[in-house]
C-alpha positions in Angstrom: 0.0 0.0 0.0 3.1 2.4 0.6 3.9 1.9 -2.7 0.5 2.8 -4.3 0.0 5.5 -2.3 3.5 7.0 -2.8 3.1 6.6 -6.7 -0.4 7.8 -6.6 1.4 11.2 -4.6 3.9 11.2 -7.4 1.4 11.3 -10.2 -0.7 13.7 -8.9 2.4 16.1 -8.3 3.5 15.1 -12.1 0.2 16.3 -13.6 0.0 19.4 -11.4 3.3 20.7 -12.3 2.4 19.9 -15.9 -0.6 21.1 -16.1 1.0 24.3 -13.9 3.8 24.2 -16.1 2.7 23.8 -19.5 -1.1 23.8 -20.4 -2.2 26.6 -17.8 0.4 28.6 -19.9 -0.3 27.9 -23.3 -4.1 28.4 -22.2 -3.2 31.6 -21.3 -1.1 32.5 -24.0 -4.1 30.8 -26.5 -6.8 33.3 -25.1 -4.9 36.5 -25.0 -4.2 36.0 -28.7 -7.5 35.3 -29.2 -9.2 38.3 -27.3 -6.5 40.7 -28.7 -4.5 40.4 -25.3 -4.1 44.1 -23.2 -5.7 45.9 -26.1 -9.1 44.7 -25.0 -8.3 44.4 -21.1 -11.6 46.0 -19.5 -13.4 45.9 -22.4 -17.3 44.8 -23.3 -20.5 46.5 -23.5 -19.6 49.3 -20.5 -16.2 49.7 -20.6 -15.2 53.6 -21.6 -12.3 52.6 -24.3 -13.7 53.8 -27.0 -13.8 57.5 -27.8 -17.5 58.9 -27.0 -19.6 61.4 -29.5 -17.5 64.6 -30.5 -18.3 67.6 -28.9 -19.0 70.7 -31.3 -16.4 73.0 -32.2 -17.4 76.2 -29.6 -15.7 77.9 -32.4 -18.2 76.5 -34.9 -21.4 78.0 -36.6 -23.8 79.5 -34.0 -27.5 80.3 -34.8 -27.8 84.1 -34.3 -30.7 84.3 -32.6 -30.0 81.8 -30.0 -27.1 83.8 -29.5 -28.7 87.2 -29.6 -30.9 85.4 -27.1 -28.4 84.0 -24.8 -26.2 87.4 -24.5 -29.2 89.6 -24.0 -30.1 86.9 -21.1 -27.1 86.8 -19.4 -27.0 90.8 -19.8 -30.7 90.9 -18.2 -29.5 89.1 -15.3 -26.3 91.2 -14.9 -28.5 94.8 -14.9 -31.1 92.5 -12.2 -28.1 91.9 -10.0 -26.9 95.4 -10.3 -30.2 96.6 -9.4 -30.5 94.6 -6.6 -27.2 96.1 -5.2 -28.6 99.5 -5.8 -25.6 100.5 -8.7 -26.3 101.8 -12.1 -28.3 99.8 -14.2 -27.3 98.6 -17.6 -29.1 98.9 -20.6 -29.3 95.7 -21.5 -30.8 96.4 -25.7 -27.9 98.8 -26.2 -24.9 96.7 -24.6 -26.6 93.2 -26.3 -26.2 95.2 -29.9 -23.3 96.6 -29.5 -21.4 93.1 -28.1 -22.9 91.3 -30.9 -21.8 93.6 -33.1 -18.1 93.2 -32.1 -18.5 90.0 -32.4 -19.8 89.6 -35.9 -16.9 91.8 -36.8 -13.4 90.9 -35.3 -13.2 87.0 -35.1 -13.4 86.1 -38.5 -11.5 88.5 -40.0 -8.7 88.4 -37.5 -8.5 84.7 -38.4 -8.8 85.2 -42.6 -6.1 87.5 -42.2 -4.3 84.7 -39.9 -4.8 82.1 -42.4 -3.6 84.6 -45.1 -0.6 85.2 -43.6 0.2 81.5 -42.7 -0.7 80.2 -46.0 1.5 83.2 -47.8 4.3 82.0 -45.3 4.1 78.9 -47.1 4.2 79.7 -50.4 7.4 82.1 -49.5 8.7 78.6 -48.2 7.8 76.7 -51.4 9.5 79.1 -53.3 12.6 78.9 -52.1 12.8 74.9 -52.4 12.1 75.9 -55.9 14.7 78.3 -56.3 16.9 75.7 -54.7 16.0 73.0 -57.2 16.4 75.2 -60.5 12.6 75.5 -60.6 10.5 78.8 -61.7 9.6 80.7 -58.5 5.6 80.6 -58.4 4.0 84.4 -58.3 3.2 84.5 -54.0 0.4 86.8 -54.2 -1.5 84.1 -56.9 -0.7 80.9 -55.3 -2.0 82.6 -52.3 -5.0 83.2 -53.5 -5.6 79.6 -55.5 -4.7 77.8 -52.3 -7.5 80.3 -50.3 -9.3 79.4 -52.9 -9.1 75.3 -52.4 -9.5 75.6 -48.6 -12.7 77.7 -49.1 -14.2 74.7 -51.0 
């Protein structure tokens, strides 16, 4: 019986340490090819790996009347809080026109003339790899304009 039970020890310890060893392993290795391995750690139906809906640019196309709506809002509470802490109030018509106004003005033309300046930067730059080369130099102001041109669509 010393023997059986001594062999019956041995195999049990053999197929643990194989099994330890050798098949717990490849397993692993088997089902983290399979499931794309850390990639896909924590993932499933509500995990937050993938990216969520873009938010808007803030930047981006505004309907002006919601706007004209949300700064004369904003302005009627500022003259309310002013007139509950007994200071001048603000005309609330006059100051919504006259920030909407600046507005429509200064933004985009400050960045046309940016992107004007950038894209004539570049041309300027093109240039001179062309002079470089051998090549005719294009005409700045022109190229400028076609490339304004293609971005504008």
């Amino acid at each position: 019986m010393g023997a059986v039970l001594a062999t019956m020890v041995e195999t049990t310890a053999t197929a643990v340490l194989v099994f330890t060893g050798v098949v717990a392993p490849l397993l692993g290795f088997g089902l983290w090819k399979l499931t794309g391995g850390r990639d896909a750690y924590g993932g499933g139906a509500f995990a937050i790996l993938r990216d969520g809906p873009r938010r808007r640019d803030p930047r981006g196309e505004v309907d002006p009347a919601i706007q004209a709506a949300e700064v004369r809002q904003m302005l009627a509470a500022k003259a309310e809080r002013q007139k509950v802490r007994g200071e001048p109030v603000l005309d609330v018509e006059a100051e919504s026109a006259r920030l909407l106004a600046a507005a429509d003005e200064s933004p985009s033309a400050a960045r046309d003339e940016e992107l004007r300046v950038e894209v004539r930067q570049l041309v300027v730059a093109r240039n001179e790899r062309r002079r470089r080369a051998g090549l005719e130099p294009l005409d700045v102001e022109a190229e400028t304009e076609r490339q304004l041109a293609d971005l504008a669509g």
